[in-house]
N, C-alpha and C positions, 0 to 999 in steps of 0.2 A: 836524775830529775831532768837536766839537761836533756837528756835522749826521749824521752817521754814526753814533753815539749816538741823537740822536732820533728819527732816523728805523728804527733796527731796535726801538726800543720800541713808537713808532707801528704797523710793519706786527707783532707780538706782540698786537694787539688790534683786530687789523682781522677783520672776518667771516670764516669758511670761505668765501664764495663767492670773497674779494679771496683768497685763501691758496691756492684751485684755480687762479687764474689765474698767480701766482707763482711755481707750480709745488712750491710746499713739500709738498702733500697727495699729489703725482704717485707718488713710491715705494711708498708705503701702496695706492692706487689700482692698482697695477701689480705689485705683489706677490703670488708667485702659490703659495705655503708649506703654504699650507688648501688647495691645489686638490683634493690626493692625496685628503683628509682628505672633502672636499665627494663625489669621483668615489664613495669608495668607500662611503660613507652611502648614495650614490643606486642602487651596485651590489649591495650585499648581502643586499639582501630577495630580490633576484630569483634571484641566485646560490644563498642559499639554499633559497627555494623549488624551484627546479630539483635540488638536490640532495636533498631528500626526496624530489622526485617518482621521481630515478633511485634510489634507496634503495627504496621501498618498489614500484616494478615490477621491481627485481631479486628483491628474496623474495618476492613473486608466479611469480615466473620459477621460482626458486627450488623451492618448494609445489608447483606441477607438476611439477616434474620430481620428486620424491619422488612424490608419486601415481602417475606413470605406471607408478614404477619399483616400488612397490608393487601396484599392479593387475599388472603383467605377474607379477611372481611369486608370487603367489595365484592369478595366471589361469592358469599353466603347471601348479600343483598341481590346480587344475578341469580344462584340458586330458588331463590325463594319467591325472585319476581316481582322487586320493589322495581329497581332499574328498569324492569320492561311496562311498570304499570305509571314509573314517573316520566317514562318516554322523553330520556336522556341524552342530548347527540352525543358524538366520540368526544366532543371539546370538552361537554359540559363530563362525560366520564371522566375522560383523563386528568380532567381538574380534582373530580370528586377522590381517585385513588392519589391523584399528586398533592391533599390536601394532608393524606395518611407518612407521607414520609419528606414532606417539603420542608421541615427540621436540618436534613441528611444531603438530600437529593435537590440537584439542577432542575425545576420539574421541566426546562424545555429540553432535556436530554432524556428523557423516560418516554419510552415507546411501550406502545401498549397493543394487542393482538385481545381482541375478542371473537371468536367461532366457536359453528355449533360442528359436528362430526357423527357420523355414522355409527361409529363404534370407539369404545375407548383404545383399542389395538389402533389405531389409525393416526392418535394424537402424535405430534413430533415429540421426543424427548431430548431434541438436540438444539444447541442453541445456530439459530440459521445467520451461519460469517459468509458472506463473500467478498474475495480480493480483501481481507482484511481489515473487514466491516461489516456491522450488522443490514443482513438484507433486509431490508423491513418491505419490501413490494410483494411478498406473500399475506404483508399482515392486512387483518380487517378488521370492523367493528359490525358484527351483525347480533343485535339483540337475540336472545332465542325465547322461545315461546316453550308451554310445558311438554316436562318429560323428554327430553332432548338431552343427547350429551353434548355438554360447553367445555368449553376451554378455557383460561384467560393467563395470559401471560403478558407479564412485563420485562421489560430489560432496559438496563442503566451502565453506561459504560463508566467506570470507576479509573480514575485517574492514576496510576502507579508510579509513587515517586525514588522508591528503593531500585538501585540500578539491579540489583542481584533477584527482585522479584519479577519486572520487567522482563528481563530476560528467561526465566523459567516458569512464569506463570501464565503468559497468555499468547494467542497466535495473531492479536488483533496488530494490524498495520501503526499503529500510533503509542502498543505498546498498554494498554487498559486493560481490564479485568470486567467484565463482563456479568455485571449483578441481576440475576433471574430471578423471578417470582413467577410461579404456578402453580394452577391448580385446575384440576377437571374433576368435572363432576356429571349427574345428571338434574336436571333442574326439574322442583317439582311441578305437583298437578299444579296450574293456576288459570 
């Protein structure tokens, strides 16, 4: 009894290294309680940076699809010949499409391109950047008259706040996403 006694006080002050061999440290060692705790510390940054990045490409998705749906029905009143019979300047235009997505949209940051063209092979289909900004000194507002092929395009520089879209999604100088609206057509008889 005696010895049984000394010796569980003796191994009570012997090193950790004697204590891993005895196996007393083994359950602690082997205990796996924090693993959740460790997994999910090392998954949540990523998680949720992946969900900003899906958050802020769907209202980009979003932005377009209001532009388009705006340009097409401003472009149907150009088609048709209300805008050329209500004899609209560019101000009172750009108000009439920025009144279609001023919900969304800055409307003093919406630039807007109205022309007529030659042929639809001639229409740009690209968005015109210079030095890392929209050139807008090609743009114009010329009403067209019938049977003419028109243009109308808009563009909206969308602000991008996920650093990881920033950097893979646009060439613009400030680092923005570049929201288009167009449509060509040819305008009827009027």
């Amino acid at each position: 009894m005696w010895n049984v006694k000394m010796e569980s006080a003796a191994r009570a002050h012997r090193p950790a290294a004697d204590l891993r061999r005895t196996g007393r440290l083994l359950p602690f060692i082997r205990n796996r309680d924090g693993a959740t705790t460790v997994e999910l510390a090392l998954l949540a940054v990523p998680f949720f940076v992946l969900m900003m990045v899906l958050i802020e490409t769907s209202t980009i998705f979003f932005a377009e699809l209001v532009m388009d749906r705006a340009v097409a029905k401003v472009g149907r009143e150009v088609r048709t010949g209300q805008i050329t019979s209500a004899g609209l300047s560019k101000e009172d235009f750009k108000k009439k499409l920025c009144d279609e997505v001023d919900f969304l949209f800055t409307c003093a940051k919406l630039q807007v391109d109205l022309k007529t063209y030659a042929s639809f092979g001639v229409v740009p289909t690209s968005v015109p950047v210079k030095n890392g900004d929209i050139d807008s000194s090609g743009f114009s507002y010329s009403t067209p008259s019938g049977e003419v092929i028109t243009s109308l395009k808009a563009y909206y520089k969308w602000p991008l706040y996920v650093d990881v879209l920033r950097e893979m999604a646009t060439g613009m100088s400030d680092h923005s996403f570049v929201v288009v609206g167009s449509a060509a057509f040819m305008t009827e008889p009027y």
